[in-house]
N, C-alpha and C positions, 0 to 999 in steps of 0.2 A: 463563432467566436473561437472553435478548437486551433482551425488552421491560422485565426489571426493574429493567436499567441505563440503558434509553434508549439503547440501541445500535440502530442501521439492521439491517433483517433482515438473516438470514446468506444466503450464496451460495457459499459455498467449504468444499470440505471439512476443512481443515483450523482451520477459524475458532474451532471448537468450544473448543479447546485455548487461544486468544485470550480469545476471552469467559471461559472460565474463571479464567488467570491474573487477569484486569480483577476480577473476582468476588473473589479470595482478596485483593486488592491493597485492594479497599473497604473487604472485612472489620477487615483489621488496621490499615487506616488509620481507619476508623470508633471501633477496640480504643483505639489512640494517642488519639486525638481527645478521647474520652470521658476517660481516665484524663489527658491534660495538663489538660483543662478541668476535672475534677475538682479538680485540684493548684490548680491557678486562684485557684481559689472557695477552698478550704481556704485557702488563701498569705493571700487577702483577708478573711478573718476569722479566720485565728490571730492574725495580725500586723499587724490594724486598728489607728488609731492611739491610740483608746480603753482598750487593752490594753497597747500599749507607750507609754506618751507618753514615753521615755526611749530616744534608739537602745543598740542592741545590736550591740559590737566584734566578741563572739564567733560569733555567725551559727548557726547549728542546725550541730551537732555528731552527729544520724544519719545511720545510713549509707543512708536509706530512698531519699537521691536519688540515691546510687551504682549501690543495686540498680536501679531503672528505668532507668535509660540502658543500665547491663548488658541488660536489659530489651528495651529498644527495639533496641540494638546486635544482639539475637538474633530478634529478628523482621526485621529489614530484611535479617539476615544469610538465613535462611529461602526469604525472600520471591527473593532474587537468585540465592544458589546450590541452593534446589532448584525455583525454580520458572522464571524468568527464565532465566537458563543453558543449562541442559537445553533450552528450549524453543527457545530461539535457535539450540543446536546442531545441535537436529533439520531446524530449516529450512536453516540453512547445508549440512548436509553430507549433507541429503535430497535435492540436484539429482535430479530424475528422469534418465533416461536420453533419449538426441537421439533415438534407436530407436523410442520411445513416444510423447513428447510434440512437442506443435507448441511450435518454436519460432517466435516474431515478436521484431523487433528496431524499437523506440521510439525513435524519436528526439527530444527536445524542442528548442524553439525560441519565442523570443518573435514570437507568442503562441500556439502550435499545439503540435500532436504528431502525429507524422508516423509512420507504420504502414506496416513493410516485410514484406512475408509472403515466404521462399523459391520458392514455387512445389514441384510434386509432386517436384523435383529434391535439394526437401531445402540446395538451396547458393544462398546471399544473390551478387545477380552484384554486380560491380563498381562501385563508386562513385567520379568523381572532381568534384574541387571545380571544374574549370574547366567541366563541365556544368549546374552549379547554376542553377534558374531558379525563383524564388519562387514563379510562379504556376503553373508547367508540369512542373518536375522538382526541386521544394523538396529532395529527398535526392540529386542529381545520380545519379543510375541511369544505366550505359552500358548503353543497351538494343542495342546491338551485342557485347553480350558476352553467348556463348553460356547462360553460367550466371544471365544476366537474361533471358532470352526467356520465360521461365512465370513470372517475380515481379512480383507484385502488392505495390500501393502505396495506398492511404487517407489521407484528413486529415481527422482528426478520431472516426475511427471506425473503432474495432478489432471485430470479428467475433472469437468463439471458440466451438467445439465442448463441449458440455457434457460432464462425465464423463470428460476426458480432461485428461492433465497437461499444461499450458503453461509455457515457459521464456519470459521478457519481458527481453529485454537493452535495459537502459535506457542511451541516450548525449543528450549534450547538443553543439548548434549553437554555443551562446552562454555563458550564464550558469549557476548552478545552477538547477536547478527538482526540483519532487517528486511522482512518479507515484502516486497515492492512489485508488483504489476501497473508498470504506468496508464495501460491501458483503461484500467479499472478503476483507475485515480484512489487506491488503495497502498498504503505505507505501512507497517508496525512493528516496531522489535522485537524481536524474538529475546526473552532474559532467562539464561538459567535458574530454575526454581522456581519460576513462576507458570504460569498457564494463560496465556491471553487470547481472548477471542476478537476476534473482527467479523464484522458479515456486509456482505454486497449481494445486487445482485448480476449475474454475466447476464448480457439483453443482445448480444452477437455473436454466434457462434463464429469457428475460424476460417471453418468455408466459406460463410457469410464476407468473414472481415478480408479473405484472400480476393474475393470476387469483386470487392471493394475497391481496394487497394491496385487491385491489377501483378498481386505476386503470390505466385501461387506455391512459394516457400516461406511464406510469414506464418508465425508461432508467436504467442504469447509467453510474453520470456519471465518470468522468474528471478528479479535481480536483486542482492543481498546489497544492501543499501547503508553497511555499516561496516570498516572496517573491521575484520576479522582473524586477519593473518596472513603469511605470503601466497596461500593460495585462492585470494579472496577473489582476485580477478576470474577467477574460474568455477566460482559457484552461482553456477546457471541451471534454472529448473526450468520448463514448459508448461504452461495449460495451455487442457484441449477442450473448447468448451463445445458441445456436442449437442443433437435436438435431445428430448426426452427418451426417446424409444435410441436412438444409436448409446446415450449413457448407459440405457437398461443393460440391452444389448453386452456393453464389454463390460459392465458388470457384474453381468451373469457368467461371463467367460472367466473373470477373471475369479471368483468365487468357486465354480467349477476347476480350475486350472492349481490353484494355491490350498485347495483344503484335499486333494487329492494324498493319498499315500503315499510316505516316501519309500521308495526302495531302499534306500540306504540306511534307515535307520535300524 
């Protein structure tokens, strides 16, 4: 059904369920379509002017366009409460558990996205805004604070473990903005002063999906999905979604590499 909607290949396991509502959404929009443009046509040659050169006060007295709207009012009703609803509830109130899944915390910002991973401690350390420095510490991280000593930070490029549940707390620096992997069939905005989570989970890595695809320069792109400002067309992030042991792996590296001593300080 992916390719027969023109949807981006899947990569998440719950996508299925996505593409499907999209699937039953055409159908009955397709159903409408055809039967308004039938009425259409009918309206245009019952009541050509050929046929009435005289108007008519009274107006069609059946009840045949009562029914249809009933009609339509029962398919859109359908389409919301058993399909839309239910599906939105399951992902609302399906948080995985912290126990299981990696959490990362997003930050958006004109014109970046800024990736804060806990480190093996499981705890996001401190952040304060008088440490802020756009080119150095864009999330102001107190790496003197114990519970920042294993976390790890990226611009522009989220890492995730395949096969395993991730929670994305999405927050905003600035303005709105909107965290969008079409892949993932995942959307959400990013609001200043709020903190919102989403979780999925990646089920193809992107050597998987390269081998797939037949191109062996495809990334999972990162696209802000909500006007932002003039540099909005350029706020492009990457995931790289990896097996278990390659995530280890640069996790470890990069925990090693970021909690290291500065010389300069």
């Amino acid at each position: 059904m992916t390719e027969w909607l023109g949807l981006p290949p899947l990569a998440a396991a719950h996508g299925g369920q996505i593409d499907s509502l999209i699937g039953w959404i055409h159908v009955f929009m397709f159903i409408l379509f055809i039967g308004w443009g039938g009425f259409f046509l009918y309206c245009l040659v019952r009541f050509r002017k050929s046929r009435n050169p005289v108007a008519d006060y009274v107006g069609v007295t059946s009840p045949a366009s009562k029914y249809s709207e009933i009609a339509v009012a029962v398919i859109e009703g359908v389409l919301l409460v058993g399909f839309a609803i239910p599906l939105w509830a399951a992902r609302v109130e399906g948080m995985p558990s912290a126990s299981e899944a990696l959490t990362v915390q997003v930050t958006a910002e004109q014109f970046a996205w800024n990736v804060h991973y806990p480190g093996p401690d499981g705890v996001f350390g401190r952040t304060d805004i008088k440490l802020l420095d756009l080119q150095t510490n864009p999330l102001g991280l107190d790496r003197d604070d114990p519970a920042a000593k294993d976390d790890v930070t990226t611009l522009n490029q989220l890492y995730l473990p395949v096969n395993r549940p991730v929670i994305v707390r999405l927050r905003s620096k600035d303005v709105i903005h909107s965290f969008g992997v079409p892949e993932f069939r995942v959307k959400q905005d990013a609001i200043p002063g709020l903190t919102i989570p989403i979780h999925f989970i990646p089920n193809v890595t992107t050597a998987e999906m390269r081998t797939r695809l037949g191109k062996p320069e495809f990334q999972y792109e990162i696209a802000c999905a909500q006007l932002c400002g003039l540099g909005h067309a350029r706020m492009r992030g990457f995931v790289t979604v990896q097996t278990a042991e390659e995530f280890q792996k640069w996790l470890e590296e990069q925990i090693a590499e970021q909690s290291a001593p500065d010389p300069f300080r």
